[in-house]
PQR file with spaces between the fields and no chain letter, atoms N, CA, C, O and H, PARSE charges and radii, in Angstrom:
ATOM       1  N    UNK     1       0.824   -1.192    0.000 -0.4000 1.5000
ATOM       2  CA   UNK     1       0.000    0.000    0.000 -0.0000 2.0000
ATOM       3  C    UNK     1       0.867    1.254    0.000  0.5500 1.7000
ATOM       4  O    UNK     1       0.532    2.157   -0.766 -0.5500 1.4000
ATOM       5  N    UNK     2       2.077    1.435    0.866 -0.4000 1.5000
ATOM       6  CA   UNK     2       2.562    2.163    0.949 -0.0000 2.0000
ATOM       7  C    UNK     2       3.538    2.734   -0.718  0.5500 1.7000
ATOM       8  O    UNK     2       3.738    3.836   -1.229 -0.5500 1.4000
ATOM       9  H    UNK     2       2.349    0.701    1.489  0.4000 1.0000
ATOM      10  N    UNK     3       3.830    1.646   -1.000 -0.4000 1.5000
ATOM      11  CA   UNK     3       4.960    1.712   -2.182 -0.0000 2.0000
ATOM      12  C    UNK     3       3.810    2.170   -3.642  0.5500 1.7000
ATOM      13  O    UNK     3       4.270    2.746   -4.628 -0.5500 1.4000
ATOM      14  H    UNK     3       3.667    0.751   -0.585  0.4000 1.0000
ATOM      15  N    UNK     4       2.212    1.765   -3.519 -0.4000 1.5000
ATOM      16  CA   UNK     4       1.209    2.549   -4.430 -0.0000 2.0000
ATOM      17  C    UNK     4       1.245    4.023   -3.967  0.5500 1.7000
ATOM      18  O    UNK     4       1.311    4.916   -4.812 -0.5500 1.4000
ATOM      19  H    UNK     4       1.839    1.297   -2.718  0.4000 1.0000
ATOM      20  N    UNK     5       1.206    4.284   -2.718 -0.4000 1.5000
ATOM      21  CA   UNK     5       1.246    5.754   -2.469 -0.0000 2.0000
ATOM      22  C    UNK     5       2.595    6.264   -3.370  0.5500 1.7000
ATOM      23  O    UNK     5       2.649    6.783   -4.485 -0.5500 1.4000
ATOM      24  H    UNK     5       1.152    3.559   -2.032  0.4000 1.0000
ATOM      25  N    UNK     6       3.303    6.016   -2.729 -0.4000 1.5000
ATOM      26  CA   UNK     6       4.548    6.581   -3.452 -0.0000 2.0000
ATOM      27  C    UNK     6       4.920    6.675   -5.098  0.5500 1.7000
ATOM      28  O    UNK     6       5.443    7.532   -5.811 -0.5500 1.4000
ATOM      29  H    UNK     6       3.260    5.595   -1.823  0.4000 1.0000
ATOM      30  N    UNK     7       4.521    5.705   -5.250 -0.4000 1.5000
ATOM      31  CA   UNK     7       4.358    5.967   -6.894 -0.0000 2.0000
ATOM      32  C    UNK     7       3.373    7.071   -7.243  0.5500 1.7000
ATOM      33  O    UNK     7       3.676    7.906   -8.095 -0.5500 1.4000
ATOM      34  H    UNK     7       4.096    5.009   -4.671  0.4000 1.0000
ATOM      35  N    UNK     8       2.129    7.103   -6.572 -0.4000 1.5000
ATOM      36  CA   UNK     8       1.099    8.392   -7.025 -0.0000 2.0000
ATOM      37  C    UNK     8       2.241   10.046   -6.793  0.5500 1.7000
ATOM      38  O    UNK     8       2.315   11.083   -7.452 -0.5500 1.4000
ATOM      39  H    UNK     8       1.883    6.424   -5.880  0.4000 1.0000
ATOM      40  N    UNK     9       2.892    9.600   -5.655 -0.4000 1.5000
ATOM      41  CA   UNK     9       3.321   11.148   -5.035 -0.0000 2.0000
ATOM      42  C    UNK     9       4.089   11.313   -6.057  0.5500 1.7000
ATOM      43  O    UNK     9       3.950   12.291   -6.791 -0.5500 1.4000
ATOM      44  H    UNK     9       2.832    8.757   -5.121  0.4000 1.0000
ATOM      45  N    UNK    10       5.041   10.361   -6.269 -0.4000 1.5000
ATOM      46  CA   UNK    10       6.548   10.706   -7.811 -0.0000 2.0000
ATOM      47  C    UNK    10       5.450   10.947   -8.688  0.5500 1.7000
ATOM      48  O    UNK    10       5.409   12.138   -8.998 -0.5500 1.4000
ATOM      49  H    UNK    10       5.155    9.566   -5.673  0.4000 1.0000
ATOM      50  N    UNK    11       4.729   10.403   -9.097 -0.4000 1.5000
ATOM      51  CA   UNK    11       4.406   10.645  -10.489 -0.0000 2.0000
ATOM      52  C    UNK    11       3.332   12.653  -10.284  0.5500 1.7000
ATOM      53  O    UNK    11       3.346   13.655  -10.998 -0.5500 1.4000
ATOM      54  H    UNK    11       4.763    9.436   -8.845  0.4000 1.0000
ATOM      55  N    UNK    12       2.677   12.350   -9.101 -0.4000 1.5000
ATOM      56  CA   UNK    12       2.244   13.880   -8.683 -0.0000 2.0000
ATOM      57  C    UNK    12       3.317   14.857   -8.715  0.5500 1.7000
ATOM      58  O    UNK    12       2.923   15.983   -9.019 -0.5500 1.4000
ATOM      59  H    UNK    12       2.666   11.535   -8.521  0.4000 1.0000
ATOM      60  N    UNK    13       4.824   14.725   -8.439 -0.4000 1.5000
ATOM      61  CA   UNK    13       5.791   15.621   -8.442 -0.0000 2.0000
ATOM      62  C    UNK    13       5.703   16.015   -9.975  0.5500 1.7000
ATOM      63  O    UNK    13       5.398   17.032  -10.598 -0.5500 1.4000
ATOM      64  H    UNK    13       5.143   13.811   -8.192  0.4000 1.0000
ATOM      65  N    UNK    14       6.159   14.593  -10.321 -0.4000 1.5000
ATOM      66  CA   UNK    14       6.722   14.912  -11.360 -0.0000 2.0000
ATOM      67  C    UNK    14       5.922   15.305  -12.696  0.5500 1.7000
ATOM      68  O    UNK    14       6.438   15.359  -13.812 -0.5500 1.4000
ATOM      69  H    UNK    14       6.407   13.767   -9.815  0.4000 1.0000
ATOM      70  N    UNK    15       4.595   15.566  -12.402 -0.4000 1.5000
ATOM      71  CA   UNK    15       4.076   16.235  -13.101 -0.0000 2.0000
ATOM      72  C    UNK    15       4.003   17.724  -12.789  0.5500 1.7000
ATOM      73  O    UNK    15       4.096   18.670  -13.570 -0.5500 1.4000
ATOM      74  H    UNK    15       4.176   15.522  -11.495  0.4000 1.0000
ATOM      75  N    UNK    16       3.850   17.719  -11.707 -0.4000 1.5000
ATOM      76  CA   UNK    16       3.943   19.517  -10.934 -0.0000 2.0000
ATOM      77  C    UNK    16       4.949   19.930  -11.755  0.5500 1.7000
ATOM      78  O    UNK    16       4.626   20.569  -12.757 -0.5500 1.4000
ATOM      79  H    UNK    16       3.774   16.950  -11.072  0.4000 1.0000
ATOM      80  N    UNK    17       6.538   19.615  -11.466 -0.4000 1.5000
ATOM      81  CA   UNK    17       7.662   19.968  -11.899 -0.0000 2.0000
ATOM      82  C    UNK    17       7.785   20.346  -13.377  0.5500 1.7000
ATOM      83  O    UNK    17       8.354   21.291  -13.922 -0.5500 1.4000
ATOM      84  H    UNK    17       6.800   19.096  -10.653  0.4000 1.0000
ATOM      85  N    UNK    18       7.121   19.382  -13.828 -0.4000 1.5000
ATOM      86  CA   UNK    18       7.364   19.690  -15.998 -0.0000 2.0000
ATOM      87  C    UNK    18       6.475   20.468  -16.110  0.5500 1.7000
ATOM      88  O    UNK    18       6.804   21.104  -17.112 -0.5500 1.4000
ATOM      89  H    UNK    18       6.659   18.614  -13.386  0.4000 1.0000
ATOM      90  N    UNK    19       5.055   21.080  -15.575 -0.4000 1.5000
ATOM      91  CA   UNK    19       4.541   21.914  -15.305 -0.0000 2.0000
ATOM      92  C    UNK    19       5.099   23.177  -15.442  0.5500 1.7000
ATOM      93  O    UNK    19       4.973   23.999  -16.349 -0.5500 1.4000
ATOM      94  H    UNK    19       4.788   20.564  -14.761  0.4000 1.0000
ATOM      95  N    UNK    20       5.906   23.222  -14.127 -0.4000 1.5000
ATOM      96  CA   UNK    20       6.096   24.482  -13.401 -0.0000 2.0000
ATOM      97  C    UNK    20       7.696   24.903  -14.330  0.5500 1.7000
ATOM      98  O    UNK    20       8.201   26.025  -14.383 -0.5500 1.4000
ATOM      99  H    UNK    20       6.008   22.555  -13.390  0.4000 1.0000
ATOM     100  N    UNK    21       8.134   23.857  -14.867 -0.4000 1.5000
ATOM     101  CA   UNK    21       9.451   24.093  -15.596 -0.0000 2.0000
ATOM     102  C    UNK    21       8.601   24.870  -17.088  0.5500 1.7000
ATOM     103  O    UNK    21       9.073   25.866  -17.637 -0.5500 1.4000
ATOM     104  H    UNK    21       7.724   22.946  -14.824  0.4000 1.0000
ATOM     105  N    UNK    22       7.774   24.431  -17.388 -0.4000 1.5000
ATOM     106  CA   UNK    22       7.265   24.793  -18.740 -0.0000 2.0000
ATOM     107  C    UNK    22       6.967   26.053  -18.726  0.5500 1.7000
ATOM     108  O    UNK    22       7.351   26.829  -19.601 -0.5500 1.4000
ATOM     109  H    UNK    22       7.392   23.622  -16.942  0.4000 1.0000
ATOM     110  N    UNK    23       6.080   26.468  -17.492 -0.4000 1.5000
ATOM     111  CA   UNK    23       5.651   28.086  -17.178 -0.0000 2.0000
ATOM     112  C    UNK    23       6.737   29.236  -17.119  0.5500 1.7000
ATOM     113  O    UNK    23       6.655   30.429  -17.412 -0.5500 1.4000
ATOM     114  H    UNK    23       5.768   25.837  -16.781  0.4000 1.0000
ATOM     115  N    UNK    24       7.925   28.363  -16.576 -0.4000 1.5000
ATOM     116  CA   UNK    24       8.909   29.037  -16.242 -0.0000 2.0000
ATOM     117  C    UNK    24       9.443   29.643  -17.386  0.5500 1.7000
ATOM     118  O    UNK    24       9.731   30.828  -17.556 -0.5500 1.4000
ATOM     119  H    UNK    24       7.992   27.393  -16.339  0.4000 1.0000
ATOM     120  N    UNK    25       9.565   28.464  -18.332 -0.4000 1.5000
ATOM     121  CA   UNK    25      10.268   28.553  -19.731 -0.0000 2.0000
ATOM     122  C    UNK    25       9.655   29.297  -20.613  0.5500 1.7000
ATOM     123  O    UNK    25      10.214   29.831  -21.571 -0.5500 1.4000
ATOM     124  H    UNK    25       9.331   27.502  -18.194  0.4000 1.0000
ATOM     125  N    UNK    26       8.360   29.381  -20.313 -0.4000 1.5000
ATOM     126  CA   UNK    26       7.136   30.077  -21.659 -0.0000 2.0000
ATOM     127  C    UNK    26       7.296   31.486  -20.694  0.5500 1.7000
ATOM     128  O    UNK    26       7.228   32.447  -21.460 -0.5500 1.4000
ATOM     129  H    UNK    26       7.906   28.948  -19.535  0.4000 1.0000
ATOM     130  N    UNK    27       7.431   31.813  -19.681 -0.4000 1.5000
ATOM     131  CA   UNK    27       7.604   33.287  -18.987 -0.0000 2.0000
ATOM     132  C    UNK    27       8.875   33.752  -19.751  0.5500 1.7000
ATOM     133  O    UNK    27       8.869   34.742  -20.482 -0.5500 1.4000
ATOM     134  H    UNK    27       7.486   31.032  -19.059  0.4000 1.0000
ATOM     135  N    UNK    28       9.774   33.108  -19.572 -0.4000 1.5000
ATOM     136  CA   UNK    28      11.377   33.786  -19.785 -0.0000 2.0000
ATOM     137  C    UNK    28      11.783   34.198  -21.254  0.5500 1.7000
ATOM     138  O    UNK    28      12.549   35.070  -21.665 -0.5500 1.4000
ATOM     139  H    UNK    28       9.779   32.303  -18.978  0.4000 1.0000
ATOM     140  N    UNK    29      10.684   32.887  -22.158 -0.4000 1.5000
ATOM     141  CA   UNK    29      10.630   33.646  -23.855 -0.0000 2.0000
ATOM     142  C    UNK    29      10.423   34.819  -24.106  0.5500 1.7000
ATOM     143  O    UNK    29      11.217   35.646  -24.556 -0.5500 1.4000
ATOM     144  H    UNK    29      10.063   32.179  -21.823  0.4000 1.0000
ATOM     145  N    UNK    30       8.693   35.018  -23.656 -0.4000 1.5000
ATOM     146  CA   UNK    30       8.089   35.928  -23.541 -0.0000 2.0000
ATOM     147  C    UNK    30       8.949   37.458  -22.687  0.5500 1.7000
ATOM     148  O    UNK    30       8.889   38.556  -23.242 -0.5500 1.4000
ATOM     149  H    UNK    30       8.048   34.347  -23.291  0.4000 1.0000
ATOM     150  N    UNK    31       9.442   37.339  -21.787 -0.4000 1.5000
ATOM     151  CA   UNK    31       9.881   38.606  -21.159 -0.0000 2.0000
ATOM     152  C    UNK    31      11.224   39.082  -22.174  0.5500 1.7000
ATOM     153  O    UNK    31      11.384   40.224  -22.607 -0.5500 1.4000
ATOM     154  H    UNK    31       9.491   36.448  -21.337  0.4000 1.0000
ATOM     155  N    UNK    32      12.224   37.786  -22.456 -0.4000 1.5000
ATOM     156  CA   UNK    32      13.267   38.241  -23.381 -0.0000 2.0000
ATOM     157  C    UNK    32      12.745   38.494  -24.840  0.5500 1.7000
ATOM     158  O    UNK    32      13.721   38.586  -25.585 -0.5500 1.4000
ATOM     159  H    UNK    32      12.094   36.859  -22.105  0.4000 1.0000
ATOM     160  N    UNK    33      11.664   38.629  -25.462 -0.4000 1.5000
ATOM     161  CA   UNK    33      10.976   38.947  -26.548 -0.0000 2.0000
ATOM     162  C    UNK    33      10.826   40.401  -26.389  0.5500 1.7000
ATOM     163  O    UNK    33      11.011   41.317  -27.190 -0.5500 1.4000
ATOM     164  H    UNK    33      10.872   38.554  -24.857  0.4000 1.0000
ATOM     165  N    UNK    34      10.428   40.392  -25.104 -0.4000 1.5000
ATOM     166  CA   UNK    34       9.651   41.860  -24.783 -0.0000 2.0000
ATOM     167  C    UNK    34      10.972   42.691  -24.860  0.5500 1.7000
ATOM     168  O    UNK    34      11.296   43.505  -25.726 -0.5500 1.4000
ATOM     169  H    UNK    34      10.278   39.648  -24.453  0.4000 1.0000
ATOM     170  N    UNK    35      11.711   42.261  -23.662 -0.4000 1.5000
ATOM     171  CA   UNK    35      13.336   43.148  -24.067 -0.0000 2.0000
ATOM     172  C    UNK    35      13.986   43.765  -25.294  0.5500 1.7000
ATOM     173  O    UNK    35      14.396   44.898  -25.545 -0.5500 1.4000
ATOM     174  H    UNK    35      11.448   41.600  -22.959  0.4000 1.0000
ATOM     175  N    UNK    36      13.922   42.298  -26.165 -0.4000 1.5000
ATOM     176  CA   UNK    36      14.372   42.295  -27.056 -0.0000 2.0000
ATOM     177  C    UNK    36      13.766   43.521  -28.227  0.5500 1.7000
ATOM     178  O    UNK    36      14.546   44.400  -28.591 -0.5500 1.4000
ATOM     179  H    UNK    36      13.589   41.378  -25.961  0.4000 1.0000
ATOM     180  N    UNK    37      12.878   43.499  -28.559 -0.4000 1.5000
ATOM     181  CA   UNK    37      11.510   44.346  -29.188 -0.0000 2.0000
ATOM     182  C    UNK    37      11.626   45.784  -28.871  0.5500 1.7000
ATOM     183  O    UNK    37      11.964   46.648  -29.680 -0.5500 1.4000
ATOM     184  H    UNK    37      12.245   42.785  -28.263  0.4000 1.0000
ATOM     185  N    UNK    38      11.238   46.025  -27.297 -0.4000 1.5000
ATOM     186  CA   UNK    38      10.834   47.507  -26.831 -0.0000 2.0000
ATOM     187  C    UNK    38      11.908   48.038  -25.713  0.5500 1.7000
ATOM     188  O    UNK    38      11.704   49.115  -25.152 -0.5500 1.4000
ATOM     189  H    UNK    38      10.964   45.323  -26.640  0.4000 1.0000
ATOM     190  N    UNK    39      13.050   47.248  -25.412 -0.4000 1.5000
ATOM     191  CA   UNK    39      14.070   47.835  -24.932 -0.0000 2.0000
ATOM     192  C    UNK    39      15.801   48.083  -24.816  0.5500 1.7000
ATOM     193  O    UNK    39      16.605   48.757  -24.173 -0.5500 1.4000
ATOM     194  H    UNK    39      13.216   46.373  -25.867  0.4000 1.0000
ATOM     195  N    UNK    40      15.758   46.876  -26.081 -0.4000 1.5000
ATOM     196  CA   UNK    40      17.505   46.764  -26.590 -0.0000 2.0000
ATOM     197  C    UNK    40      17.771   47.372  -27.196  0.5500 1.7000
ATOM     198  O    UNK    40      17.165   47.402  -28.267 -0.5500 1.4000
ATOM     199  H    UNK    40      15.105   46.329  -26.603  0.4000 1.0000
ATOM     200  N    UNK    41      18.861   48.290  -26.960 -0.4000 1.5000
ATOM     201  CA   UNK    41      19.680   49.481  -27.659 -0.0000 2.0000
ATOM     202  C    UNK    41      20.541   48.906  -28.718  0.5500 1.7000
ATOM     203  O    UNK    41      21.094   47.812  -28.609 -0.5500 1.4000
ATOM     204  H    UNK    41      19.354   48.265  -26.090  0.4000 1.0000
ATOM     205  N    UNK    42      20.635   49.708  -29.779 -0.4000 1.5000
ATOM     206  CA   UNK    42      21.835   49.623  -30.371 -0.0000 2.0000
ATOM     207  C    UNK    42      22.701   48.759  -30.254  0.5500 1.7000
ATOM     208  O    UNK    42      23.007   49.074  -29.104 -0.5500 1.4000
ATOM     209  H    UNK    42      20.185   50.596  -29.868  0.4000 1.0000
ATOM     210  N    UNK    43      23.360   47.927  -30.478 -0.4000 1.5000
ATOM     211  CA   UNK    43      24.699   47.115  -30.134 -0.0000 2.0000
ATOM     212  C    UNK    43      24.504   46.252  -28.917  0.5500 1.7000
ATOM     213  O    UNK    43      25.454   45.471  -28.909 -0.5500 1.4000
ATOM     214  H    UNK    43      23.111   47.672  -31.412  0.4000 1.0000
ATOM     215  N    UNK    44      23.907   46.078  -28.130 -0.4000 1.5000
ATOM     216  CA   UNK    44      23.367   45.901  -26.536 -0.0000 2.0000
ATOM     217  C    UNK    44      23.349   44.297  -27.066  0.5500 1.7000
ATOM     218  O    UNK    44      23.019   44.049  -28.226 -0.5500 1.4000
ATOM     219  H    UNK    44      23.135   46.713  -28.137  0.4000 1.0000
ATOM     220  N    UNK    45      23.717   43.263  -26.153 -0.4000 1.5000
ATOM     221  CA   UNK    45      23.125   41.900  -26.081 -0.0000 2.0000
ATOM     222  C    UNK    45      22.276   42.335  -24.859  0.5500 1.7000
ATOM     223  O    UNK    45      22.315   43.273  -24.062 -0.5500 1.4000
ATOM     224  H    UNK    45      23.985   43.465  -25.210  0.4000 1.0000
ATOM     225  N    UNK    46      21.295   40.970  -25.107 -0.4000 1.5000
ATOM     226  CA   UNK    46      19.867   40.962  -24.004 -0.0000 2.0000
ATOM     227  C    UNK    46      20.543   41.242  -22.836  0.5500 1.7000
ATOM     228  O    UNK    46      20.319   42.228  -22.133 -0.5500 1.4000
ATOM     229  H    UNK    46      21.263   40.209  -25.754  0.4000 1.0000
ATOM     230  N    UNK    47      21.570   40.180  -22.565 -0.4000 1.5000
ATOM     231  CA   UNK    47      22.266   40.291  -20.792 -0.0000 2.0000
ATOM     232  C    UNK    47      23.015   41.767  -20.475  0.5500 1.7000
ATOM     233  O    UNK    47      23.332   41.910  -19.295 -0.5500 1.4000
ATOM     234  H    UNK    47      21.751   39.380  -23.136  0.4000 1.0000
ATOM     235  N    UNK    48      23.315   42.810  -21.323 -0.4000 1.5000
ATOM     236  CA   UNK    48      23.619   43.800  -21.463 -0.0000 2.0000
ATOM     237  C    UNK    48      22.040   44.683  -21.342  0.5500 1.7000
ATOM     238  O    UNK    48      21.688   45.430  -20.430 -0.5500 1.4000
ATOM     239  H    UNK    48      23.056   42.693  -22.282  0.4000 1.0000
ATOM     240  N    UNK    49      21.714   44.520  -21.871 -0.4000 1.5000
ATOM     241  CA   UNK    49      20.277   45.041  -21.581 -0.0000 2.0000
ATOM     242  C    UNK    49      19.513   45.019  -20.071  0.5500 1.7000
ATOM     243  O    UNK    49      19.484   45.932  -19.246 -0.5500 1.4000
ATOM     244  H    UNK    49      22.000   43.912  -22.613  0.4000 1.0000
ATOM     245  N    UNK    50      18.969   43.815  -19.991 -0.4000 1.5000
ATOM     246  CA   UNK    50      18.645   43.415  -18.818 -0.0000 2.0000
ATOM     247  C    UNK    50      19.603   43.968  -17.624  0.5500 1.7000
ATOM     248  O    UNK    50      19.085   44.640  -16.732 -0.5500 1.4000
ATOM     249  H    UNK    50      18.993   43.073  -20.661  0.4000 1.0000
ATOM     250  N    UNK    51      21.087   43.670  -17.602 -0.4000 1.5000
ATOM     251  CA   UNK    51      22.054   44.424  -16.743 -0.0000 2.0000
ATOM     252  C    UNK    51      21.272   46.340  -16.746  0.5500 1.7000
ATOM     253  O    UNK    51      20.650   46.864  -15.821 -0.5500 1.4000
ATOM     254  H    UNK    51      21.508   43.124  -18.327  0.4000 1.0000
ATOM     255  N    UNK    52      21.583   46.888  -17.962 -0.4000 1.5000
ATOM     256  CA   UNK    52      20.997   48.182  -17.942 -0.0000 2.0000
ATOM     257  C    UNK    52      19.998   48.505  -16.931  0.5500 1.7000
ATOM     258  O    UNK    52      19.932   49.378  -16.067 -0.5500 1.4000
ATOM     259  H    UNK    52      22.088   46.462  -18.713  0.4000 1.0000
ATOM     260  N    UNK    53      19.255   47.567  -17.283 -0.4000 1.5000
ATOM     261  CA   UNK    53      17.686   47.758  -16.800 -0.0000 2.0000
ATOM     262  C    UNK    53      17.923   47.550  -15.160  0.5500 1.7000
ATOM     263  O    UNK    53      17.628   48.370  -14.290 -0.5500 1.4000
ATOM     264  H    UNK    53      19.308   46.857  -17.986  0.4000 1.0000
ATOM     265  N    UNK    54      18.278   46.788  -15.047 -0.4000 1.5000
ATOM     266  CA   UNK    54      18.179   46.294  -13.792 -0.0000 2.0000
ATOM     267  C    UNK    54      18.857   47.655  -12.473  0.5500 1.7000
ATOM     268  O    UNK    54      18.516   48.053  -11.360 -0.5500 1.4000
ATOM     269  H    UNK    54      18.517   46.122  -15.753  0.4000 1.0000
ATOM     270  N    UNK    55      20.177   48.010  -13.674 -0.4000 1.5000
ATOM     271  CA   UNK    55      21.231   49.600  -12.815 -0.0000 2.0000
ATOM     272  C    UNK    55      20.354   50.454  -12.763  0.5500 1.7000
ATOM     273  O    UNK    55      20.311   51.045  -11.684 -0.5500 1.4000
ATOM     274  H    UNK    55      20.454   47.686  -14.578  0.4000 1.0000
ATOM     275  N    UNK    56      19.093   50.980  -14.060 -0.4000 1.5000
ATOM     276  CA   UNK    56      18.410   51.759  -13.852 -0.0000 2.0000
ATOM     277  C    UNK    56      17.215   51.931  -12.968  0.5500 1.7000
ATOM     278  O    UNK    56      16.664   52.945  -12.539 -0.5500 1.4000
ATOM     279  H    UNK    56      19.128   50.499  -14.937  0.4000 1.0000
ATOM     280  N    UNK    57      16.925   50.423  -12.788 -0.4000 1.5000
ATOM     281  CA   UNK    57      15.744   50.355  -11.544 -0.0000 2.0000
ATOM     282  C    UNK    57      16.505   50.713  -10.582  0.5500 1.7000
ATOM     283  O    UNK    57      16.312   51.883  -10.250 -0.5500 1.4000
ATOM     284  H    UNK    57      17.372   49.600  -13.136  0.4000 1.0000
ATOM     285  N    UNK    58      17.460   50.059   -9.879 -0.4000 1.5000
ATOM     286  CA   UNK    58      18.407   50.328   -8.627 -0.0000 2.0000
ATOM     287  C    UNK    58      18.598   52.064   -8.237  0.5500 1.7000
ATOM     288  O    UNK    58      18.521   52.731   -7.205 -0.5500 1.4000
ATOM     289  H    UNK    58      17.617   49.109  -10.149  0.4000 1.0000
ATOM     290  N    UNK    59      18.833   52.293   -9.415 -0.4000 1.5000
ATOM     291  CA   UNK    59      19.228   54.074   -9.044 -0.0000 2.0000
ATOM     292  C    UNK    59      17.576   54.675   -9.135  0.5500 1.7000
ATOM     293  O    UNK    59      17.434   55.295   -8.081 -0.5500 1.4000
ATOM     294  H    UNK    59      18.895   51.751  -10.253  0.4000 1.0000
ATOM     295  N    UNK    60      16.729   54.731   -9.654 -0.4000 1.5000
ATOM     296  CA   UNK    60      15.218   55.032   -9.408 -0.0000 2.0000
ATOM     297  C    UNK    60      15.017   54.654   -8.168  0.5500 1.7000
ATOM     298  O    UNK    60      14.393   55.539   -7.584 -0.5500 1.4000
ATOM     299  H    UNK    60      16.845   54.228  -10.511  0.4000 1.0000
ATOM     300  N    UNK    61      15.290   53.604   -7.371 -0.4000 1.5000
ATOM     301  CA   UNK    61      14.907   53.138   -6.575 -0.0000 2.0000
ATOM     302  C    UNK    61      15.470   54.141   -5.432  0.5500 1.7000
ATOM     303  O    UNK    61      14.807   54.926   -4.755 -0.5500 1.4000
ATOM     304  H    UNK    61      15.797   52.884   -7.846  0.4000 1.0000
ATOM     305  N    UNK    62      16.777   53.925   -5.399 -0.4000 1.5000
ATOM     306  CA   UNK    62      17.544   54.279   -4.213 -0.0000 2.0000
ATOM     307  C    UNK    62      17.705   56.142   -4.155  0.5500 1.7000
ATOM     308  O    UNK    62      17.907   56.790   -3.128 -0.5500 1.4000
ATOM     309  H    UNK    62      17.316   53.287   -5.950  0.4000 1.0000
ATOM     310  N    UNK    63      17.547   56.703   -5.564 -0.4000 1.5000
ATOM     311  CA   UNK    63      17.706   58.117   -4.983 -0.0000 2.0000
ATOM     312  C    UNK    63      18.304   58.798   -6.348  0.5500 1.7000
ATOM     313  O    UNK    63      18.598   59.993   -6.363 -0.5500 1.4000
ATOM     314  H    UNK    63      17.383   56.176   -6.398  0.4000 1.0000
C-alpha cells in the first residue's frame, strides 16, 4: 500500500515539476521577446540590456 502511495506522489511531483518548468520557460521567452523588441539598444546583447535595466531600476529606486 505504501509503495502505491509513493508511486502516485513521484508521479504527482513529477508532473507539478514539468509543469512548473514549462511556465517558467514560456515566462522567460516571452519577457526576453519583450526586451528584445521595446528595450535593446543599439549594439546591446539581451544580458547587457537586462544588466541596464536592472542599474536603472536600482538608481530610481535608491535616490
Amino acid at each position: 500500500m505504501v509503495s502505491g502511495y509513493k508511486a502516485i506522489e513521484n508521479g504527482v511531483v513529477k508532473g507539478y515539476t514539468a509543469i512548473q518548468d514549462g511556465v517558467v520557460e514560456g515566462y522567460t521567452r516571452i519577457s526576453d521577446a519583450f526586451v528584445k523588441k521595446f528595450l535593446m539598444r543599439d549594439g546591446e546583447t539581451l544580458e547587457q540590456t537586462k544588466a541596464r535595466i536592472a542599474r536603472e531600476e536600482e538608481e530610481h529606486h535608491c535616490g
